[in-house]
Residue, then its C-alpha position, 0 to 999 in steps of 0.5 A: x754424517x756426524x760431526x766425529x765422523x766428519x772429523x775422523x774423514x778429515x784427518x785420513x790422507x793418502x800416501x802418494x808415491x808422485x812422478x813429476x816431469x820437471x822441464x813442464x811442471x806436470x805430473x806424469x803419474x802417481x803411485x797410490x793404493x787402492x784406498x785412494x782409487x777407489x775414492x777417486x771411483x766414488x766421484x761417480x756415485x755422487x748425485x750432481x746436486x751432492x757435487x755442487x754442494x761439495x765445491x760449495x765450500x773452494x774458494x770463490x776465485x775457484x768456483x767463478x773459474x770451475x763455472x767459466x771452464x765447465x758450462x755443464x756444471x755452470x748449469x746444473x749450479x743454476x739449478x741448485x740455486x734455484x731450488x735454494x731460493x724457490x718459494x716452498x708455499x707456492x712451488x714445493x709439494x711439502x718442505x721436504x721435497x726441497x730439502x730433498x733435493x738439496x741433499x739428494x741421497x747416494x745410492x751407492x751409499x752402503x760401498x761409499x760407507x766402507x771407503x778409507x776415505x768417503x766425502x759424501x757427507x750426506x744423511x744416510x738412509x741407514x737410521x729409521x724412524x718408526x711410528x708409534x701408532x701404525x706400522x710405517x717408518x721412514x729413513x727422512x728425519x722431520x717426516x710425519x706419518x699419515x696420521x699426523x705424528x711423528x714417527x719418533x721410535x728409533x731403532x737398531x738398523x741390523x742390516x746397516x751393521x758393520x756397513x761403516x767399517x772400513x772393509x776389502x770389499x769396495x768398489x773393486x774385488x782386488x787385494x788390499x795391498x794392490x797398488x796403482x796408477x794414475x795418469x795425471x787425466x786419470x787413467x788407471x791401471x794397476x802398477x807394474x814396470x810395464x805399464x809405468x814405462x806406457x804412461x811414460x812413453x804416451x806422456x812424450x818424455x824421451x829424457x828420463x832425466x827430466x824427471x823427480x819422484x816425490x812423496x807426499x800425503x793429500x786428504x779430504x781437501x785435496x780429494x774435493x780440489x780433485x773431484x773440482x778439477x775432474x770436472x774442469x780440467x784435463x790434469x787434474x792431479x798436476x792442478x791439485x798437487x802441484x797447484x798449477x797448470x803445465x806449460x802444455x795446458x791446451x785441453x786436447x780433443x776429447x776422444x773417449x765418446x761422441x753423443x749419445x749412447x743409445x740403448x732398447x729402452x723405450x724413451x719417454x718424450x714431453x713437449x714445452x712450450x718455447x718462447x724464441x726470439x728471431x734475430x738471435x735464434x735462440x730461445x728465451x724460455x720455456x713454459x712448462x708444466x709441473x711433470x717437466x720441471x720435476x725432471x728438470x730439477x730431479x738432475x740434481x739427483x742423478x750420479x755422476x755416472x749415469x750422467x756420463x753413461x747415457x750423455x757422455x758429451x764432449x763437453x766434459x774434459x777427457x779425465x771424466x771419461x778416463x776416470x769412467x772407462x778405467x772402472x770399466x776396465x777393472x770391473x765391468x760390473x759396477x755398479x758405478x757404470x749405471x748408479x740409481x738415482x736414490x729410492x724416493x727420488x725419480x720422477x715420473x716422466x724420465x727422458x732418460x730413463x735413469x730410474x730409481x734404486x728399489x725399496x724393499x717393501x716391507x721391513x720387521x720391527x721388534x726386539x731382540x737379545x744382544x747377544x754381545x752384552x754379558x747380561x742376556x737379558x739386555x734386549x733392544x728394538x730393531x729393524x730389518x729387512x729379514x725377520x731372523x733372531x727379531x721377536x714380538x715383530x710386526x711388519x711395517x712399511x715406508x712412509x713415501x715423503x711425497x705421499x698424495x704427490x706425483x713429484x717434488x713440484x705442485x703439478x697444478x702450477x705453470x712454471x717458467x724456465x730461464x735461459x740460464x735453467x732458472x725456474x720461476x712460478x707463472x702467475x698471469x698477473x706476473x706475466x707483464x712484469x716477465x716480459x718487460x724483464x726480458x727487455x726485447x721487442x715483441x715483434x722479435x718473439x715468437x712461440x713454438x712447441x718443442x719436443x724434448x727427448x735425449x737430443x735436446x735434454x743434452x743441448x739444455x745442459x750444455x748450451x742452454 
């Protein structure tokens, strides 16, 4: 996203038609267009690497408290971290894949791209990069080719055209005009006297006189105080709007699911090494081998709503899955209830079977007139995936940034992960020094071989 773009992102708010209930301090529920739901919906097309980068940005008090009130995202902000401070000579397969993972891209990108308002502020994978030499590109700046130059032709994209306009057709077929509402632990429905009248009675309001309409306009800061909130909180509108919590805060009983959702797909299993310790029965570490930590770290490049899919456990505050269930709900064939990890970025041994959205595998490079120009002689390059009104084209292929390479991680090397889902090369003379660091006698120690499917993928990133 260029810096005028991020400016133009900036200033775009909501208007909010805003109910609240006075005798609490909560928000029973807002009004709002289908603009705003549907970024709300967008949450869920965010890699979970793309939403701790995000909330990078809150304040510090906000982000030790969004890490003490959700231990799934204490965890996966470990692993990001950790990438950030690995060593990319003895770890990373090339410079990119780390940067790769610390920018993981959307695969829903060409629907966040026609929001009102998209706070993926990610690189697209809409501008290519065209080598000189051979008939190979890439959408990854600062890739060389396998020749060893850099692809430096940037053409036109044909097929990204239009793809940033704001446009009807998001992530929902509904009119434009269509309004909404959404209860303040992000249940959605579409606005009507009836369903208002639900909200109210399910909110336990019996005196209409303790209530207050309001108006008021929230922007990109507000929508990030949400996305925080969605993760944390089960009122994440009356945390953001209001900035507060109701006098009724406890966090119910989450009701929406329980455990994992099964399906036919044939699952993946690997086993680790674990070092136990006894008396706290618990594990200390695990040695693993590369294929095991690229799919460890590839968490950062997992939507949010694939994560919900396939997990789906009562550790998240109920709003997660309302917000989830109310997509389903309004259209039971997005893409949104299973996204794709991004083209490049699966790996190889996958648990959980959430695999990576499809390249096409060849595109056309050439020119053509710009038919829109007064002088018809104007001609530009181009690329895309049909071969339609391109002339003098040649077909060219991608260039993979992990090419020569399985994954992200050398798979050589032997790694060791902490209990708080730090990854750390295992060098033989580096061994003593890691046990002293774990300060427990020895006799306390011992090791055993554990196989990991969906259970224990589950229990890693919410009690590990």
């Amino acid at each position: 996203m260029t810096s005028q773009q991020e400016q133009q992102e900036e200033s775009k708010t909501f208007p909010l038609k805003i109910t609240v209930d006075k005798q609490s301090n909560k928000v029973v529920f807002v009004e709002a267009t289908k603009d705003f739901v549907e970024t709300l919906f967008s949450f869920l097309s965010l890699p979970l690497g793309t939403i701790v980068r995000l909330l990078a940005t809150t304040d510090k008090n906000d982000r030790q408290q969004l890490s003490k009130s959700s231990p799934f995202f204490e965890n996966i902000k470990n692993l990001y971290q950790t990438v950030q401070n690995l060593n990319s000579d003895e770890v990373w397969n090339n410079p990119l894949c780390k940067q790769m993972l610390l920018h993981p891209r959307n695969s829903c990108e060409s629907l966040c791209m026609k929001l009102y308002l998209n706070i993926d502020d990610s690189e697209p994978s809409s501008k290519f990069y065209v080598c000189d030499s051979c008939n190979k590109f890439t959408t990854f700046r600062n890739l060389d080719c396998t020749c060893g130059k850099p692809p430096n032709r940037q053409p036109k994209n044909l097929d990204s055209e239009g793809q940033g306009n704001h446009a009807s057709n998001g992530f929902f077929d509904t009119k434009s005009e269509q309004m909404f509402l959404v209860s303040d632990d992000l249940k959605i429905l579409p606005s009507s006297l009836l369903n208002s009248m639900q909200m109210l009675l399910k909110s336990g309001i019996s005196d209409s006189t303790q209530l207050e309409e309001v108006t008021q306009n929230i922007g990109k800061k507000e929508i990030l105080n949400l996305l925080k909130y969605t993760l944390t909180s089960h009122e994440p509108l009356t945390n953001t709007i209001l900035q507060s919590s109701s006098k009724n805060n406890d966090e119910p009983r989450n009701q929406y699911v329980n455990g994992i959702v099964t399906s036919n797909y044939k699952r993946n299993k690997m086993d680790i090494k674990v070092l136990q310790s006894r008396s706290k029965k618990k594990l200390v570490s695990a040695e693993a081998d590369g294929d095991f930590i690229d799919f460890i770290l590839g968490f950062l490049t997992i939507p949010l709503g694939s994560i919900l899919k396939i997990l789906i456990p009562n550790n998240f505050p109920r709003c997660v899955g309302n917000l989830y269930k109310s997509v389903k709900n309004l259209n039971p064939m997005s893409e949104l209830l299973h996204p794709c990890i991004a083209p490049h970025y699966g790996c190889p041994n996958q648990p959980l079977n959430i695999f990576p959205l499809k390249f096409p595998d060849h595109y056309y490079y050439g020119i053509h007139h710009n038919d829109d120009d007064d002088d018809y002689n104007t001609i530009e390059e181009v690329i895309s995936n049909s071969h339609v009104s391109i002339v003098n084209r040649r077909s060219v292929t991608e260039l993979d940034p992990r090419e020569g390479a399985v994954g992200f991680v050398k798979r050589a090397a032997f790694y060791v992960l902490g209990d708080d889902l730090e990854v750390k090369p295992l060098a033989a003379n580096s061994f003593l020094s890691y046990l002293k660091e774990l300060s427990l006698p020895l006799d306390d120690l011992e090791v055993a071989v554990i196989t990991v499917g969906e259970e224990e993928v589950r229990w890693l990133l919410f009690n590990y």
